[in-house]
N, C-alpha and C positions, 0 to 999 in steps of 0.2 A: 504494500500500500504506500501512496506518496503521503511524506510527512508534511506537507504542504494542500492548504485546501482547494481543490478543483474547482477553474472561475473565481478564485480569491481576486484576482487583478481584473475582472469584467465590470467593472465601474460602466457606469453610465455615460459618463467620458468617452471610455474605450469604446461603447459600442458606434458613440454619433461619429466621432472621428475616424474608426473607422471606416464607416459608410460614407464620409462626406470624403474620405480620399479615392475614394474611385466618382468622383465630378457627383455625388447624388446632393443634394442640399438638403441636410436635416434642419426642423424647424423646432427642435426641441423635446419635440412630444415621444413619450416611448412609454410603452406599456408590459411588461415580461407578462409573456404567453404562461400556458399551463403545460409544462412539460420537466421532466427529470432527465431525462438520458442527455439529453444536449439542453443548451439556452435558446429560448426563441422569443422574439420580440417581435413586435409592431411597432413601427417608426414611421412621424408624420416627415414628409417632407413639404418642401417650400410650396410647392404648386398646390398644395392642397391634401395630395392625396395618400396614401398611405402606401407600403411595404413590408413584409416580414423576412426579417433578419435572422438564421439559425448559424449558432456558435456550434460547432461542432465539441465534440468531448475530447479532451486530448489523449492520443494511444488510445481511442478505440478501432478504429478504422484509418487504412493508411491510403495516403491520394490517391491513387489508385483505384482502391476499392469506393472513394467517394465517386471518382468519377463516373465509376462504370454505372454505379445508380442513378448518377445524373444524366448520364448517355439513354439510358433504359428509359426512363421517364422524358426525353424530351421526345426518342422514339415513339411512346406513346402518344405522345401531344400531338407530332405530326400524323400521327392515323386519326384524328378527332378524338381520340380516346378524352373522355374529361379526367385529367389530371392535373395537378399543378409541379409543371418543371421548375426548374432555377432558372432565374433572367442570368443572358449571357449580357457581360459585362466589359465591354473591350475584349470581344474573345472570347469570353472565361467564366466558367460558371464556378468556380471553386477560388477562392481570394484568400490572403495571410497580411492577417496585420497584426501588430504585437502581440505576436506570439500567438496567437490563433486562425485559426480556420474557419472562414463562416461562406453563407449562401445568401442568395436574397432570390424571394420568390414574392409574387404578386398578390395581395392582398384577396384570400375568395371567400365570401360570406356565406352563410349556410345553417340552417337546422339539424337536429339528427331525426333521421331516417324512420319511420315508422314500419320497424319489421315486423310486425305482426300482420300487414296489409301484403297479402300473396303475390297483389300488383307491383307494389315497391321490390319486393324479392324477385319477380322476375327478372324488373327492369335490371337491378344492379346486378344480376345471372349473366343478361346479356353482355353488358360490358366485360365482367369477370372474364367472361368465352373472348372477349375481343382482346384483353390485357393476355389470356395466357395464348392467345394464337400467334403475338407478337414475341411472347417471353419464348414462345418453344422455339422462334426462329434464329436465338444465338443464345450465346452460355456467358457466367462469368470468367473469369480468371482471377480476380483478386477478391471477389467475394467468398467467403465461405458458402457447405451446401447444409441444409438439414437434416441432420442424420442424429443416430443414439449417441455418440461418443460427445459433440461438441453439446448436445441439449439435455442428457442425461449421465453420461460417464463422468464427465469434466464438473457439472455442478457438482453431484455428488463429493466427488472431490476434494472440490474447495470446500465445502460444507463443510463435510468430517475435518477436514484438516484447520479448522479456523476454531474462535470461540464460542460458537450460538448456540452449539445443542447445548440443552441444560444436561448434567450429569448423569439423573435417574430417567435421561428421554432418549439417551444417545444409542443404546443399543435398541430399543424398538422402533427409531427414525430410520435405523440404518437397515436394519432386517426390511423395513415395509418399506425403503426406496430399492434398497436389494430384489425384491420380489417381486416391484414394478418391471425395473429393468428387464428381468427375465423375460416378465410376459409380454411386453412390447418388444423384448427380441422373436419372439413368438411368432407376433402377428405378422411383425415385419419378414420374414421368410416365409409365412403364410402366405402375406398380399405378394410374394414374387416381385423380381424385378419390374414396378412402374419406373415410367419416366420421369425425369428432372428437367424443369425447367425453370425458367426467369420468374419469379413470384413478388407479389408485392411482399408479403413474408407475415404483415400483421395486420391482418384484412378484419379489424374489428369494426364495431358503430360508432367508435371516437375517430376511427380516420374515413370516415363518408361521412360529406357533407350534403347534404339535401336541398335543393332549390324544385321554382317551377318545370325548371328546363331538366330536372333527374339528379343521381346522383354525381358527385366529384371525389376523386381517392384523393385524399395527402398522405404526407411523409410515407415515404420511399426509403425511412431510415434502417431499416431491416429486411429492407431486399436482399435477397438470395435463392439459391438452388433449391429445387426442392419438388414434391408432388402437390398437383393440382389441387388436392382439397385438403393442402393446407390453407386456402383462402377462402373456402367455403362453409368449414367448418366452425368456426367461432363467429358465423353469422349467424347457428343454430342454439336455441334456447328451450328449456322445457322438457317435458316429459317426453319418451320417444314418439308419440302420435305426433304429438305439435311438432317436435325432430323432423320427422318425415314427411310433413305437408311443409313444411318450412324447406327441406332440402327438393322435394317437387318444385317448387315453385323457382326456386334457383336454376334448377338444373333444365328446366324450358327454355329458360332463357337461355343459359350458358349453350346448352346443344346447339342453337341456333349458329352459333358461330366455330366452336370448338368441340372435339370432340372429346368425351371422356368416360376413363376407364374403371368399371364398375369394383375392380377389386381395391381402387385405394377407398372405397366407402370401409373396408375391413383397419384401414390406418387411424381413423375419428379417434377415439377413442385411447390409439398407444399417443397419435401426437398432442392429445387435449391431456395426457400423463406426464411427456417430455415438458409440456408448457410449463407445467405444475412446479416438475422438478427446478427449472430453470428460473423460473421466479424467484424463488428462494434465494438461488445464488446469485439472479442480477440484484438485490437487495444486497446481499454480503458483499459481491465485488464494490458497491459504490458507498461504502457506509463509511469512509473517509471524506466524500461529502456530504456538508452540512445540510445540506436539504433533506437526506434519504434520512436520520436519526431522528430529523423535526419531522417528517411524512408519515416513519413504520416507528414510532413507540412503544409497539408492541409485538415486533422482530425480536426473538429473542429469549422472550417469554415460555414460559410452560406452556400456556395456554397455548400459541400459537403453535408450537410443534407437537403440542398432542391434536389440534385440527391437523395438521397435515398427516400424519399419522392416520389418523379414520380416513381424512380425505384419498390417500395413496390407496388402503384398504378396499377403499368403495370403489376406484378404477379398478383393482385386479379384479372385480367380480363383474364390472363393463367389459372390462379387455376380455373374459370368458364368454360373456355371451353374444348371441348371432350380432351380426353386426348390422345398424342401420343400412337398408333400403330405400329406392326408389322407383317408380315405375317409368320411369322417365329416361332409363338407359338399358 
């Protein structure tokens, strides 16, 4: 862990200067967004109108791998896809000023989504099919891909080897993420090799933003490799009935453009385990910043890892049974 705090020197200073050094004229106004992993702002400029400014994290992602995210999303832009790219800026969509890395993207206003309307699920199905028909037509190289080792071996991990498990919780955390893991290695050589492609990566109802005109995806900050319904899955809520009128209703859409392969509907359920496991540890990797200790109070806690404990428990009896359906593939 760095003995210094992450974003200690992000003054409000730093952020107008600089954006006013690549020619933008800020007019003072800034507002920090709602985000942890990186800083994101809104910044008025002179003319009126506004901007959002995103500070990258430092050492989590190396140029490279930002850009290949920013190449992917502007790709999408130009198919009409509704996303929001990075403005190229003399060139460049990726800038360094003291000592950071940041983006600026165009300001897009929005509601959240009313997924429980079949309609809205279509709609954002269709586009899903149009983002992964683009994703399938190249790959990363500097991004990582989703798999067990980087989103459950490695948290793991870091977990056991850090301070958080309480004492009398440590060997029943470790046996019932031990047990996870198994069974999501299970499934995963159950569903056979699917394909990997281009993903937005955390296709939840805080990155779709809703307007008259449909929905809009942001942050592209966990784009990576990976199977198709990892972005469709954490659009699904509820019991398995609503699951599965919920995943109908996507999957209309999505067919419409893209096609897909009925056996990762058998992965739901290991990747909604790996999700789990990896929370945990993005909490511990970051709790040298001061935001993440004022956010999770209760990281740390008994309480908190005898939930996960039951919580891990109740996936291994998911990951056993038949796996959600569709009629729609």
């Amino acid at each position: 862990m760095s003995s210094a705090p992450v974003y200690a020197d992000l003054t409000p200073d730093c952020v107008l200067n600089a954006i006013d050094a690549l020619g933008l004229r800020c007019d003072g106004r800034l507002l920090q967004l709602n985000s942890f992993e990186n800083r994101v702002f809104q910044v008025g400029l002179d003319d009126g109108s506004a901007c959002v400014a995103k500070f990258y994290r430092p050492q989590r992602w190396s140029d490279a791998a930002i850009l290949e995210e920013h190449a992917f999303s502007v790709e999408l832009a130009a198919r009409e896809i509704p996303v929001v790219p990075p403005l190229a800026i003399a060139g460049a969509t990726l800038h360094h000023a003291f000592g950071h890395r940041f983006a600026l993207f165009a300001r897009q206003g929005g509601r959240t989504p009313e997924l429980e309307q079949p309609e809205v699920l279509e709609w954002i199905g269709r586009f899903l099919g149009r983002i992964h028909a683009v994703g399938a037509t190249g790959s990363y190289r500097a991004r990582p891909a989703l798999d067990i080792d980087s989103f459950g071996v490695e948290p793991r991990q870091l977990i056991a080897a850090g301070p958080w498990l309480p004492s009398e919780l440590r060997a029943g955390w470790l046996a019932a993420v031990d047990q996870a893991l198994d069974a999501v290695r299970e499934v995963w050589q159950r569903a056979g090799r699917v394909r990997q492609l281009r993903l937005h990566g955390d296709c939840h109802a805080g990155n779709l933003l809703w307007t008259d005109r449909g929905p809009h995806f942001v942050d592209f900050d966990d784009s990576r490799l990976g199977p198709a319904v990892q972005d469709l899955w954490m659009l699904l809520a509820g019991d398995a009935a609503q699951m599965r009128a919920q995943l109908d209703a996507l999957l209309r859409g999505y067919a419409v453009f893209h096609d897909f392969d009925r056996r990762e509907l058998q992965l739901v359920e290991a990747l909604r385990t790996l999700r789990l496991i990896h929370y945990s540890a993005w909490i511990a990797r970051r709790w040298d910043d001061p935001a993440f200790p004022a956010a999770f109070p209760w990281f740390g806690t008994a309480r908190y890892w005898q939930e996960r404990i039951v919580e891990l428990r109740d996936q291994l009896t998911l990951m056993r049974a038949p796996p959600l359906l569709s009629d729609w593939i």
